[in-house]
CHARMM-style PDB file with segment names, atoms N, HN, CA, C and O in Angstrom:
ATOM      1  N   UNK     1       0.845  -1.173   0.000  1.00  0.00      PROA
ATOM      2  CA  UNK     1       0.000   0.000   0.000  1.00  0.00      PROA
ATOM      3  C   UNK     1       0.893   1.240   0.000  1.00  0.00      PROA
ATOM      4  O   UNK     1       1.979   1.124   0.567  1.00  0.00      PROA
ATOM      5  N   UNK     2       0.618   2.271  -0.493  1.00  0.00      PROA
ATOM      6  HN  UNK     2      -0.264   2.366  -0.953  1.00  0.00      PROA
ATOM      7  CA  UNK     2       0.864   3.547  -0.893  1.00  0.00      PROA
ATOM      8  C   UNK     2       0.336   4.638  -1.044  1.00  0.00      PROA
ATOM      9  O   UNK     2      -0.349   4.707  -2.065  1.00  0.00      PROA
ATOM     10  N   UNK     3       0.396   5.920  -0.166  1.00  0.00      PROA
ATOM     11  HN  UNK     3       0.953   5.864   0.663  1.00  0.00      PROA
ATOM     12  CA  UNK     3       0.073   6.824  -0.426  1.00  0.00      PROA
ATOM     13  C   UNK     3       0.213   7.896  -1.739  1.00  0.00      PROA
ATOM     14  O   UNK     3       1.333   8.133  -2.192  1.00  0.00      PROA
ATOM     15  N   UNK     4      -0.694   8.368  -2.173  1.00  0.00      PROA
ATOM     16  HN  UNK     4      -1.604   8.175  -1.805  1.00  0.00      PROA
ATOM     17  CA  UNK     4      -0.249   9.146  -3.441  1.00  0.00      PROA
ATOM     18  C   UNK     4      -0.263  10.758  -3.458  1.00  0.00      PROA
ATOM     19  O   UNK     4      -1.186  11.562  -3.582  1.00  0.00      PROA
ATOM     20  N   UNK     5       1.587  10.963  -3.226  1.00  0.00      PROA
ATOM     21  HN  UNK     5       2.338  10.310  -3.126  1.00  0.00      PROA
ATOM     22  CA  UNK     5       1.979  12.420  -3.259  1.00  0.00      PROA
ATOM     23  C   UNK     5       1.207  13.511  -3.509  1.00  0.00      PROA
ATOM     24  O   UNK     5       1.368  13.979  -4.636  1.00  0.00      PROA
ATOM     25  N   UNK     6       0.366  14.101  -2.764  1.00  0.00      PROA
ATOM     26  HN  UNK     6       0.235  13.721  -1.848  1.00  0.00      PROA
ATOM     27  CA  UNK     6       0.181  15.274  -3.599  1.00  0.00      PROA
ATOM     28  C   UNK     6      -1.450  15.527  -3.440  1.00  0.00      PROA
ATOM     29  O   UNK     6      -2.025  16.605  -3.594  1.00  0.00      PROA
ATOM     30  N   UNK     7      -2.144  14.038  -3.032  1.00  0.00      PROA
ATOM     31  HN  UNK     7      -1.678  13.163  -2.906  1.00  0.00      PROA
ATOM     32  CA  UNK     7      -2.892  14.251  -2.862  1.00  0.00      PROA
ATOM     33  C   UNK     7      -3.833  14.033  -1.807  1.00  0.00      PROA
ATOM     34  O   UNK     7      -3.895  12.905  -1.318  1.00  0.00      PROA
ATOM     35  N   UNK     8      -4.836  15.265  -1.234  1.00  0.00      PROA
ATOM     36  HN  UNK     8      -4.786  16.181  -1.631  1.00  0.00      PROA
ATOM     37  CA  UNK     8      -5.286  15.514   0.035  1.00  0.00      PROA
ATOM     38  C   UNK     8      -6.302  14.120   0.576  1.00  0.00      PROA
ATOM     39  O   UNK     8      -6.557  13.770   1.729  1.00  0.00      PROA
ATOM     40  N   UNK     9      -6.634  13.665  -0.412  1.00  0.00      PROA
ATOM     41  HN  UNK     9      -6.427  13.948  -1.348  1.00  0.00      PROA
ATOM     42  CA  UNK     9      -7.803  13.191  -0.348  1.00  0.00      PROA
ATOM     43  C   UNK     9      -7.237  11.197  -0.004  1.00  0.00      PROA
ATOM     44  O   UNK     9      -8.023  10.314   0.341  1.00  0.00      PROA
ATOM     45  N   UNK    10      -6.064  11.055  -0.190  1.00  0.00      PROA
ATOM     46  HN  UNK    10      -5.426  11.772  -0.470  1.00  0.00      PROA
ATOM     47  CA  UNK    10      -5.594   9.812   0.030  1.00  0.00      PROA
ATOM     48  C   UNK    10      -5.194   9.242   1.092  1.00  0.00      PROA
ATOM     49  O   UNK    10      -4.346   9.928   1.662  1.00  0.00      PROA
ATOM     50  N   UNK    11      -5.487   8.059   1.732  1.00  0.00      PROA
ATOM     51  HN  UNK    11      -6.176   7.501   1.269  1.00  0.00      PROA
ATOM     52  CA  UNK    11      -5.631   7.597   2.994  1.00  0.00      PROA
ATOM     53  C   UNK    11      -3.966   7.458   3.080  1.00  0.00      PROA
ATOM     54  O   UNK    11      -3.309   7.742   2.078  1.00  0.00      PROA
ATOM     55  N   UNK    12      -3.243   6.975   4.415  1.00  0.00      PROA
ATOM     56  HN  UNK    12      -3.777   6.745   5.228  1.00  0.00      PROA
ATOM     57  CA  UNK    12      -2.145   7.110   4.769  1.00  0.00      PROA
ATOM     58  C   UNK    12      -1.790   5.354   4.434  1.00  0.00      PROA
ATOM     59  O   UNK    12      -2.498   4.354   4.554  1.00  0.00      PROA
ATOM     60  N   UNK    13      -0.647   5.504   4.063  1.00  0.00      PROA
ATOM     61  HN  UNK    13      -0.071   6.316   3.966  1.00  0.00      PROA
ATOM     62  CA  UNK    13      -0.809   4.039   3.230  1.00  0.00      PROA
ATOM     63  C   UNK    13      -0.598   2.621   4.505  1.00  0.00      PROA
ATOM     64  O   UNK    13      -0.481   1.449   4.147  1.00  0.00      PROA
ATOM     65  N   UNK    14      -0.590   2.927   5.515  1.00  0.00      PROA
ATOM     66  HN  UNK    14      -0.685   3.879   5.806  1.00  0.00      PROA
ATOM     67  CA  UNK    14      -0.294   1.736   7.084  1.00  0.00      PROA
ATOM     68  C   UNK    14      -1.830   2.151   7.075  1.00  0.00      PROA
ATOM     69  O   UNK    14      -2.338   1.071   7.377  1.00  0.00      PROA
ATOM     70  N   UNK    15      -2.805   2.973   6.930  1.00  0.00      PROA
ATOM     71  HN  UNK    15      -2.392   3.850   6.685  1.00  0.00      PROA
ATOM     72  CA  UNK    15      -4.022   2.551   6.964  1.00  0.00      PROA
ATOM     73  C   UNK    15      -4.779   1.867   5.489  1.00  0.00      PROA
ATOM     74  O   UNK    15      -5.978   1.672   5.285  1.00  0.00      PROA
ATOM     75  N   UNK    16      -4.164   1.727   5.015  1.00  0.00      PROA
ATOM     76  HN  UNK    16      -3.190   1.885   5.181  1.00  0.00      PROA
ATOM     77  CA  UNK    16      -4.722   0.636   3.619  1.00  0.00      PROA
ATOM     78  C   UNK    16      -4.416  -0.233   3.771  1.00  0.00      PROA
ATOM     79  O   UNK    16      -5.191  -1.139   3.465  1.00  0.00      PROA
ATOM     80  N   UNK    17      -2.876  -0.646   4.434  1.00  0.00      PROA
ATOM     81  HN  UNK    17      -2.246   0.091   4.683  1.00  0.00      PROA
ATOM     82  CA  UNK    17      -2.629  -1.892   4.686  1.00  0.00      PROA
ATOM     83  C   UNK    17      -3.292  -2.556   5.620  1.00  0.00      PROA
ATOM     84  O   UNK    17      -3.551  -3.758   5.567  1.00  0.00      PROA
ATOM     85  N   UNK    18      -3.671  -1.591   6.752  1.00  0.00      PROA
ATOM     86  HN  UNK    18      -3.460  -0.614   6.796  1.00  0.00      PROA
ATOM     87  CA  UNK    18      -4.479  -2.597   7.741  1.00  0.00      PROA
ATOM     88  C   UNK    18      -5.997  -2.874   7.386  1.00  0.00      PROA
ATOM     89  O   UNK    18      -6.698  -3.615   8.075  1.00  0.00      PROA
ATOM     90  N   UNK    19      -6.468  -2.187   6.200  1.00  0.00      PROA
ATOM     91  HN  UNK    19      -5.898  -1.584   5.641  1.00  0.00      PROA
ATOM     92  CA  UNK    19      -7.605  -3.061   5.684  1.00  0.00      PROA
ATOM     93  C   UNK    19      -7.447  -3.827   4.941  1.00  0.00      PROA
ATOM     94  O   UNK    19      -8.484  -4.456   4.727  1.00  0.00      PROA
ATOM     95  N   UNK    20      -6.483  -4.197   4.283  1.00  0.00      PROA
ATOM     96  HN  UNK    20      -5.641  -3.686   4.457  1.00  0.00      PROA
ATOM     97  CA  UNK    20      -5.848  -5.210   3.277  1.00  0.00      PROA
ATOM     98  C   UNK    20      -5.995  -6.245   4.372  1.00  0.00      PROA
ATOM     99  O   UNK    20      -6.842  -7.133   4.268  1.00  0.00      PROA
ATOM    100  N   UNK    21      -5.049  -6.138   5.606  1.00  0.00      PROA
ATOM    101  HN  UNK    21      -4.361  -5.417   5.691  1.00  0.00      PROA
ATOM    102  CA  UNK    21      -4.865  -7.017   6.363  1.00  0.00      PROA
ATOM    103  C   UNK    21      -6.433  -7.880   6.944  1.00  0.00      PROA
ATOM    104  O   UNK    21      -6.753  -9.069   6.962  1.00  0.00      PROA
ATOM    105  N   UNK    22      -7.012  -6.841   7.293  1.00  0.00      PROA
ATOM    106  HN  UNK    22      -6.752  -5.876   7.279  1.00  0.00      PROA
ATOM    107  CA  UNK    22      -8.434  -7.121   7.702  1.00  0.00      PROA
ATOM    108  C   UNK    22      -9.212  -7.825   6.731  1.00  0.00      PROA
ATOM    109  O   UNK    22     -10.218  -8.387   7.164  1.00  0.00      PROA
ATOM    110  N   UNK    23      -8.919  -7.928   5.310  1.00  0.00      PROA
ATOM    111  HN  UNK    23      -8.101  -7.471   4.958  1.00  0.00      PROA
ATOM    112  CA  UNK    23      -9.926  -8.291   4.374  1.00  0.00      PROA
ATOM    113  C   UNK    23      -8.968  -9.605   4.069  1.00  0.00      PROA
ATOM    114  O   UNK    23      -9.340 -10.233   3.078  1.00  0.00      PROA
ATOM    115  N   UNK    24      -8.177  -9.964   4.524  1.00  0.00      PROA
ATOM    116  HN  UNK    24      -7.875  -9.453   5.330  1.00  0.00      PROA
ATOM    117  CA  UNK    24      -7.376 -11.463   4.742  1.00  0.00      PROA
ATOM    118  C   UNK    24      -6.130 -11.546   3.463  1.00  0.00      PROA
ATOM    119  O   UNK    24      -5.895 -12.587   2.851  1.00  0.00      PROA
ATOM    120  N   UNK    25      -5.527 -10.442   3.256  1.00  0.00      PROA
ATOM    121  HN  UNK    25      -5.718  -9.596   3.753  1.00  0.00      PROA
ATOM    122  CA  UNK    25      -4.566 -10.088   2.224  1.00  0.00      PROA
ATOM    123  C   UNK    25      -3.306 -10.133   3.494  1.00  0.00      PROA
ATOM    124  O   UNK    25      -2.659  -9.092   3.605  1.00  0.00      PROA
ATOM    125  N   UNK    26      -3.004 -11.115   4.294  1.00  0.00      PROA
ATOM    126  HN  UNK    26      -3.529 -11.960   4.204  1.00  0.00      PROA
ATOM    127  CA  UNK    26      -1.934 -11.629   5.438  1.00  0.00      PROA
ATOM    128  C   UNK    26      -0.870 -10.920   5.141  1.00  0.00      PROA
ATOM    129  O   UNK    26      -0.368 -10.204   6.007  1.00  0.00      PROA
ATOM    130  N   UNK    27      -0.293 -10.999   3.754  1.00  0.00      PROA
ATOM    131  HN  UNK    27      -0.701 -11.581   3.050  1.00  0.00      PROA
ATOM    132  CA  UNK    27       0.732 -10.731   3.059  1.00  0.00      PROA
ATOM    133  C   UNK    27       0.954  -9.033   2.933  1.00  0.00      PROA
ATOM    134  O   UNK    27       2.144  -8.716   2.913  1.00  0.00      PROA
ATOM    135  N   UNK    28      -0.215  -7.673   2.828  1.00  0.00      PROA
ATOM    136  HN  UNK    28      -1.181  -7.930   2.844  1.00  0.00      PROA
ATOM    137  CA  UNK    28       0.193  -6.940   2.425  1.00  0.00      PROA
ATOM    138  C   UNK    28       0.854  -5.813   3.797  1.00  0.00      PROA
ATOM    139  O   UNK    28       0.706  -5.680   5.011  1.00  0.00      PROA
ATOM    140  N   UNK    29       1.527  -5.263   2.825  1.00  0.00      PROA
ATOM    141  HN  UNK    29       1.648  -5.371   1.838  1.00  0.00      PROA
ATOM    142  CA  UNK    29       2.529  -4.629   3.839  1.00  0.00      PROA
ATOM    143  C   UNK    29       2.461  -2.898   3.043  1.00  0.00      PROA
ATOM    144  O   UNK    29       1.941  -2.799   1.932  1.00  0.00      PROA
ATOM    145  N   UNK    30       3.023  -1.667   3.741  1.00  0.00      PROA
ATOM    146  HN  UNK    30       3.445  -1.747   4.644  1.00  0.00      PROA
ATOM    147  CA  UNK    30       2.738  -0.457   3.150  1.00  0.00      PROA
ATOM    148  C   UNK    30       4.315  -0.160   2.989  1.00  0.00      PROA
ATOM    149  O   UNK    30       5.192  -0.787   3.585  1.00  0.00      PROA
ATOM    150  N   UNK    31       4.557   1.027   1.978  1.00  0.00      PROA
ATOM    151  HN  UNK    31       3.845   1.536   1.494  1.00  0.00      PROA
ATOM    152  CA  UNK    31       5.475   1.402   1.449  1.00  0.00      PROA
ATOM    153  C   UNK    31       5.876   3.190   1.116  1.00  0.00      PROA
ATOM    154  O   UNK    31       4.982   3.924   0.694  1.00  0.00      PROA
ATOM    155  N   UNK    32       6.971   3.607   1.308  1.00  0.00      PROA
ATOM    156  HN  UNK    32       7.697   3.011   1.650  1.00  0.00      PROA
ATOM    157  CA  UNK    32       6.532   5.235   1.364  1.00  0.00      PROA
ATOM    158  C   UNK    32       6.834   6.034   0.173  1.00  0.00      PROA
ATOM    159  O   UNK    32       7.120   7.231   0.165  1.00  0.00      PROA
ATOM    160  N   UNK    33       6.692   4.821  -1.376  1.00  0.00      PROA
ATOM    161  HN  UNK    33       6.460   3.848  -1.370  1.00  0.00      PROA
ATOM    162  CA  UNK    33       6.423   5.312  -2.412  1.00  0.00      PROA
ATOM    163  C   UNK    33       6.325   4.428  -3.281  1.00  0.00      PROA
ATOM    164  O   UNK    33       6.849   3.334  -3.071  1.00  0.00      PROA
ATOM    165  N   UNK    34       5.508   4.727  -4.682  1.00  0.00      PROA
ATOM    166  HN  UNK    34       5.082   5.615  -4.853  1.00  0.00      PROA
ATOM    167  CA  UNK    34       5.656   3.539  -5.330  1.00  0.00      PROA
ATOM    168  C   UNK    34       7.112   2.687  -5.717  1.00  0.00      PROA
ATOM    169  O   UNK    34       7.469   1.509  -5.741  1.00  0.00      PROA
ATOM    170  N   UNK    35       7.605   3.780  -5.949  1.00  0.00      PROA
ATOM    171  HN  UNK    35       7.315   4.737  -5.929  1.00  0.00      PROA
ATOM    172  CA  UNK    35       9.480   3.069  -5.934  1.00  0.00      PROA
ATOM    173  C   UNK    35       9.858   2.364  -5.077  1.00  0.00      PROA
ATOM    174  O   UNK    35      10.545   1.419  -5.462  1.00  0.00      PROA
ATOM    175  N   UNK    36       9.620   2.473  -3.688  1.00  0.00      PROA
ATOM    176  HN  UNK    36       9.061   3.241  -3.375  1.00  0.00      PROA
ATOM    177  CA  UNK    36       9.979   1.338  -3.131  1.00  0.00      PROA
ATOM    178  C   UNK    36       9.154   0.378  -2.675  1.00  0.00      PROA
ATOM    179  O   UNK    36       9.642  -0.523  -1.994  1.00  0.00      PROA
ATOM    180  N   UNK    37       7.932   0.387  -2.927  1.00  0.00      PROA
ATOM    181  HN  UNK    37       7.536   1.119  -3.481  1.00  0.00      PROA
ATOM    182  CA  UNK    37       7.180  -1.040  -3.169  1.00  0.00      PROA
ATOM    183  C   UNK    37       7.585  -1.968  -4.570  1.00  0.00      PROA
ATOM    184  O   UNK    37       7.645  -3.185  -4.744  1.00  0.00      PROA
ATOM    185  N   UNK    38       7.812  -0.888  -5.409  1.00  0.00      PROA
ATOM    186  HN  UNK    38       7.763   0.101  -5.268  1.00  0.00      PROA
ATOM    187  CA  UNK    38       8.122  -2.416  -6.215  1.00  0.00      PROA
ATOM    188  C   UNK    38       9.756  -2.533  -6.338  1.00  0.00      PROA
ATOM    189  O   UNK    38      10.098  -3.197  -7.317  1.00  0.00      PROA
ATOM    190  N   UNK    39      10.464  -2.195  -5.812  1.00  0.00      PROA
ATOM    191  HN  UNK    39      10.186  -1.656  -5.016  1.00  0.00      PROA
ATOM    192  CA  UNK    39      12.038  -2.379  -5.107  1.00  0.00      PROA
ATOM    193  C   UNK    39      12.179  -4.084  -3.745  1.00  0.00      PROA
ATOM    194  O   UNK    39      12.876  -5.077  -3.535  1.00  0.00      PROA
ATOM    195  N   UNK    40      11.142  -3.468  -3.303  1.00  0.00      PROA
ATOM    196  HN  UNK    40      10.576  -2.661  -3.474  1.00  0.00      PROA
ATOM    197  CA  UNK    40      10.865  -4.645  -2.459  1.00  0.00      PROA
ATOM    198  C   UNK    40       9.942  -5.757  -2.567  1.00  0.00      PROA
ATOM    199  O   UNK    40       9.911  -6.602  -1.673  1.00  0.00      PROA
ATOM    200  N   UNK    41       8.872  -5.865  -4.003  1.00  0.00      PROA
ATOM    201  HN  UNK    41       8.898  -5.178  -4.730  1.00  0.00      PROA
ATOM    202  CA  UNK    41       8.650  -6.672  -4.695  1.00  0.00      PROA
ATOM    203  C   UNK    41       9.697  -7.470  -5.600  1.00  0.00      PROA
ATOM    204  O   UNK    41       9.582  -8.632  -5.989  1.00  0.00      PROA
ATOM    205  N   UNK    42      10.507  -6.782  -5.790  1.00  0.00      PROA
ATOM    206  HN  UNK    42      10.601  -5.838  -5.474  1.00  0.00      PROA
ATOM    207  CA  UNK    42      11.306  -7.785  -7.202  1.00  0.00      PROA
ATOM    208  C   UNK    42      12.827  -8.361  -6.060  1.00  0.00      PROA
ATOM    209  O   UNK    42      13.575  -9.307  -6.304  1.00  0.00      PROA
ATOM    210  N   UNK    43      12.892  -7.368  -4.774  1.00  0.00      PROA
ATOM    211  HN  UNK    43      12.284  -6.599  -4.575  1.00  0.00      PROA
ATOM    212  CA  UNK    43      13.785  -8.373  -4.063  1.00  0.00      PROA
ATOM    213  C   UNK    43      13.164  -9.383  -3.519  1.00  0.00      PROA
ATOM    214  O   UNK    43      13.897 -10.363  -3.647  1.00  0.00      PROA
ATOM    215  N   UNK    44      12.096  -9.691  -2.923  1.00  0.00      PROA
ATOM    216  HN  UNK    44      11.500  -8.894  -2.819  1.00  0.00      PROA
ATOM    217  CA  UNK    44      12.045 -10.442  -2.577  1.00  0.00      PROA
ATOM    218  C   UNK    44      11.179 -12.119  -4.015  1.00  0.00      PROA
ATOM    219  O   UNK    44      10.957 -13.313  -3.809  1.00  0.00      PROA
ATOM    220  N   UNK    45      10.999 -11.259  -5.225  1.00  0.00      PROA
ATOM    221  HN  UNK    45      11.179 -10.290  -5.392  1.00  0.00      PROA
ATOM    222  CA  UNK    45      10.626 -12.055  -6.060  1.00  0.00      PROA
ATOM    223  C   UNK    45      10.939 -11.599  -7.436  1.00  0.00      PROA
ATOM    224  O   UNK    45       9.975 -11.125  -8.038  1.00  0.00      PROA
ATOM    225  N   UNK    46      11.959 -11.632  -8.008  1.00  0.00      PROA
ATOM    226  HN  UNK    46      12.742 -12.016  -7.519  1.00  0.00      PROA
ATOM    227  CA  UNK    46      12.727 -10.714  -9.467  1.00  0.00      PROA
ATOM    228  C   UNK    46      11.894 -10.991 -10.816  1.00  0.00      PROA
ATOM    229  O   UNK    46      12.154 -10.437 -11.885  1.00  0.00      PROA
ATOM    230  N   UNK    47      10.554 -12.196 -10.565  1.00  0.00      PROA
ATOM    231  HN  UNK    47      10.344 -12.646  -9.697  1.00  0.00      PROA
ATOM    232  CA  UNK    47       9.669 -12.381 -11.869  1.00  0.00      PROA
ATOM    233  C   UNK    47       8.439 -12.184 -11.448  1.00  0.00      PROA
ATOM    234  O   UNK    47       7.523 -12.392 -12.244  1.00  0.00      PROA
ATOM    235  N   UNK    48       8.120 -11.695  -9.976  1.00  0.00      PROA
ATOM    236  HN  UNK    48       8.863 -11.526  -9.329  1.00  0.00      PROA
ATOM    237  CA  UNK    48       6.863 -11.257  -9.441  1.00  0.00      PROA
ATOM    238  C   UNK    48       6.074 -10.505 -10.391  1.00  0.00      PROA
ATOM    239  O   UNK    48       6.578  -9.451 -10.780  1.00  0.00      PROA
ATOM    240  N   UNK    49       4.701 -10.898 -10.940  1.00  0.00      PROA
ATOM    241  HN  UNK    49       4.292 -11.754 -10.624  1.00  0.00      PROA
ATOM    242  CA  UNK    49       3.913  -9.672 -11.091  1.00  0.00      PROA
ATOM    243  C   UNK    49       3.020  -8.989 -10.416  1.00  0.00      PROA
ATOM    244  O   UNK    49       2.266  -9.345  -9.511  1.00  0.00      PROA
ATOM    245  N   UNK    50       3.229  -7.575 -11.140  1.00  0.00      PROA
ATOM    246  HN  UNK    50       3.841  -7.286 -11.875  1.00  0.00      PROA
ATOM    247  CA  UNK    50       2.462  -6.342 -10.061  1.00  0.00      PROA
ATOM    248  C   UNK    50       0.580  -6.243 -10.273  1.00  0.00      PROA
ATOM    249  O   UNK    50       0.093  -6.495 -11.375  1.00  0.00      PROA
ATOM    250  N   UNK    51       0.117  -6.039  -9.648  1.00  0.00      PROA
ATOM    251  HN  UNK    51       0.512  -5.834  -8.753  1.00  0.00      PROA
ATOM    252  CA  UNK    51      -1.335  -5.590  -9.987  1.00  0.00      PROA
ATOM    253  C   UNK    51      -1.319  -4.073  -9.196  1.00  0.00      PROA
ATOM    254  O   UNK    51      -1.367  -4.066  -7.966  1.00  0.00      PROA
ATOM    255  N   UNK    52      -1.245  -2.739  -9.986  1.00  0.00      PROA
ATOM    256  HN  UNK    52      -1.205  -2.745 -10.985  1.00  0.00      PROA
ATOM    257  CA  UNK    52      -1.548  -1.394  -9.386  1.00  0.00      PROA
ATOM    258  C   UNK    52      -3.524  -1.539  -9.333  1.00  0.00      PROA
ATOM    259  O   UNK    52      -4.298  -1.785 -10.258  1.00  0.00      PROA
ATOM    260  N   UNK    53      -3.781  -1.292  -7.998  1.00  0.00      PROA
ATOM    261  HN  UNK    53      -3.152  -1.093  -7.246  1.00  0.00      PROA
ATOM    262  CA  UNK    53      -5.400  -1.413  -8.363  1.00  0.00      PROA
ATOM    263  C   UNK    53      -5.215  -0.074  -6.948  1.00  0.00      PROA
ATOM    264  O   UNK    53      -4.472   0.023  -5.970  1.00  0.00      PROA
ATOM    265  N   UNK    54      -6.299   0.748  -7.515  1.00  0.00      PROA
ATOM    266  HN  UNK    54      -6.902   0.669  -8.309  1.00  0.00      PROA
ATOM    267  CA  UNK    54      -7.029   2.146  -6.872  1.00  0.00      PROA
ATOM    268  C   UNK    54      -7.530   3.028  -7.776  1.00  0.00      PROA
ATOM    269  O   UNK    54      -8.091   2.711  -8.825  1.00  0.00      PROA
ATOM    270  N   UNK    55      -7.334   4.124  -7.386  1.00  0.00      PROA
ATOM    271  HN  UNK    55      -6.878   4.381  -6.534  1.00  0.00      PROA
ATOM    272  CA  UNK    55      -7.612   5.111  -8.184  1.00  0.00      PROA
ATOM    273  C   UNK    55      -7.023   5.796  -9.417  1.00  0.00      PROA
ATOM    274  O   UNK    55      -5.807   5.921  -9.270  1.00  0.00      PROA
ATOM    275  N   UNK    56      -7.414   6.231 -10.455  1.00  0.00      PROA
ATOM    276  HN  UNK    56      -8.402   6.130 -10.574  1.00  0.00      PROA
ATOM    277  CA  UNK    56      -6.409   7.010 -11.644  1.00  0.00      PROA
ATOM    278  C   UNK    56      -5.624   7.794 -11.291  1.00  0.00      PROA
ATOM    279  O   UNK    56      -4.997   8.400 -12.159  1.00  0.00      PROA
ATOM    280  N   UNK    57      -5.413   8.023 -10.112  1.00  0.00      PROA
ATOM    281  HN  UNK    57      -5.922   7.530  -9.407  1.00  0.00      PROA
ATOM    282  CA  UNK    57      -4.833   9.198  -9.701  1.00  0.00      PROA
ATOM    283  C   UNK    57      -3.481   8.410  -9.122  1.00  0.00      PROA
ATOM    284  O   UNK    57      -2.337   8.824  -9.310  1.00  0.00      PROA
ATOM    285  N   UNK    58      -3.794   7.292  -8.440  1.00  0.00      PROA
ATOM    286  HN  UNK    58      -4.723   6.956  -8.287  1.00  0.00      PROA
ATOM    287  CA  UNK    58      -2.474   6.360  -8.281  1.00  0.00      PROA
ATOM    288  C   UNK    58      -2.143   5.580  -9.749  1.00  0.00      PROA
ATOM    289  O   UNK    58      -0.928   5.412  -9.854  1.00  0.00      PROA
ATOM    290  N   UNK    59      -2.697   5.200 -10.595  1.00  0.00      PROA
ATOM    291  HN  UNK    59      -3.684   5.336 -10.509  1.00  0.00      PROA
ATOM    292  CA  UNK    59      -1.982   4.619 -11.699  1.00  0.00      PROA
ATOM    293  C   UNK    59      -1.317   5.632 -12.085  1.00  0.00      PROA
ATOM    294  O   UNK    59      -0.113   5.378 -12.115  1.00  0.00      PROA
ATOM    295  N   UNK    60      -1.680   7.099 -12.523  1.00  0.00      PROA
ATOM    296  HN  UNK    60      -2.658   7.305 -12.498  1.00  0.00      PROA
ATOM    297  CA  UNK    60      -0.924   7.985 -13.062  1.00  0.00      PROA
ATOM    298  C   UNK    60       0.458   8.273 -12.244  1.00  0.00      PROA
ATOM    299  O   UNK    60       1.370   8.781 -12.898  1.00  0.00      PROA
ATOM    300  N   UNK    61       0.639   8.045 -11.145  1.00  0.00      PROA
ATOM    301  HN  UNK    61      -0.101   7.633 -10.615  1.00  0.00      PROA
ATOM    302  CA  UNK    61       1.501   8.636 -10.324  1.00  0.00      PROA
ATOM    303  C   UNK    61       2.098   6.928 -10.802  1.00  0.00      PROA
ATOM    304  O   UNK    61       2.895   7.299 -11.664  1.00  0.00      PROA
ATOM    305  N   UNK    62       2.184   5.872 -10.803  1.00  0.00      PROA
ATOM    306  HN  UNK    62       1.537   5.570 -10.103  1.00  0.00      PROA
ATOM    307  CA  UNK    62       2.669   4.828 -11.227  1.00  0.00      PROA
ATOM    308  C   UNK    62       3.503   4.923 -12.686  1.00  0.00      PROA
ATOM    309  O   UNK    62       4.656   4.571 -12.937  1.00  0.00      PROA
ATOM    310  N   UNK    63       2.704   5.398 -13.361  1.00  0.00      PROA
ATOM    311  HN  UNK    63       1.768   5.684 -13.157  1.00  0.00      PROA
ATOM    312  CA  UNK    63       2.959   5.339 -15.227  1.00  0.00      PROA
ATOM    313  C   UNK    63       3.709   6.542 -15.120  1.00  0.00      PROA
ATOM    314  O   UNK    63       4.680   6.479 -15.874  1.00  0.00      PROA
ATOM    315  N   UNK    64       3.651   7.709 -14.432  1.00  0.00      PROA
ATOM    316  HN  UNK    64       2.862   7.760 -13.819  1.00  0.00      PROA
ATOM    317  CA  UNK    64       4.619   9.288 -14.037  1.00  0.00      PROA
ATOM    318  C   UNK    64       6.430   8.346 -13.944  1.00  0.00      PROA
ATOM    319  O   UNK    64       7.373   8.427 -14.731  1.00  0.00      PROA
ATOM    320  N   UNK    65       6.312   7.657 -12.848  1.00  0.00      PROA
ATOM    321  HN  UNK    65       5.546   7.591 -12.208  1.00  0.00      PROA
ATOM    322  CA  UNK    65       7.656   6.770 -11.900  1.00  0.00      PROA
ATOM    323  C   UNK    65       8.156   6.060 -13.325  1.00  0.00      PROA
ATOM    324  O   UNK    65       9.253   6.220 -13.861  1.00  0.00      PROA
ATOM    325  N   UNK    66       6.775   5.027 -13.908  1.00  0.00      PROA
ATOM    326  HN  UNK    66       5.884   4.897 -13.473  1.00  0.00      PROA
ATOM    327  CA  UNK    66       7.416   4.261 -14.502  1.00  0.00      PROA
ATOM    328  C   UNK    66       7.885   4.156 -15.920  1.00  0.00      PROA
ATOM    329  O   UNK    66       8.759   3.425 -16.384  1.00  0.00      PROA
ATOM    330  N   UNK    67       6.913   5.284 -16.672  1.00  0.00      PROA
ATOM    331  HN  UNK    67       6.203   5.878 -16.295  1.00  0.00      PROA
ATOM    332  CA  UNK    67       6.319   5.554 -17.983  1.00  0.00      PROA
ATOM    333  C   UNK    67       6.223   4.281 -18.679  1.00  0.00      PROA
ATOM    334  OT1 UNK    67       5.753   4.233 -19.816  1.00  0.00      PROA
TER     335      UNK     67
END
């Protein structure tokens, strides 16, 4: 989970994770940008794939990082 820079309206990303957690996603953990969530996706799995799921406002800030 990840907060997205910039904007007011986005939950703090240790509170997304703990509904992740709550909705039985054991595994998810929060991160203090998209860069280093998927830094710490490919260390701990280098052919892992990603699923970005929220708002357009976080894919754009994704496709911004990643183009």
């Amino acid at each position: 989970a990840v907060s997205i820079p910039g904007e007011a309206n986005t939950l703090p990303a240790e509170t997304t994770e703990a509904a992740a957690r709550a909705a039985g996603f054991a595994r998810a953990s929060s991160a203090d940008s998209v860069a280093d969530a998927l830094e710490r996706i490919i260390a701990a799995d280098p052919h892992a794939r990603v699923l970005i799921c929220g708002s357009l406002y976080l894919a754009g800030q994704v496709l911004k990082e990643n183009g």
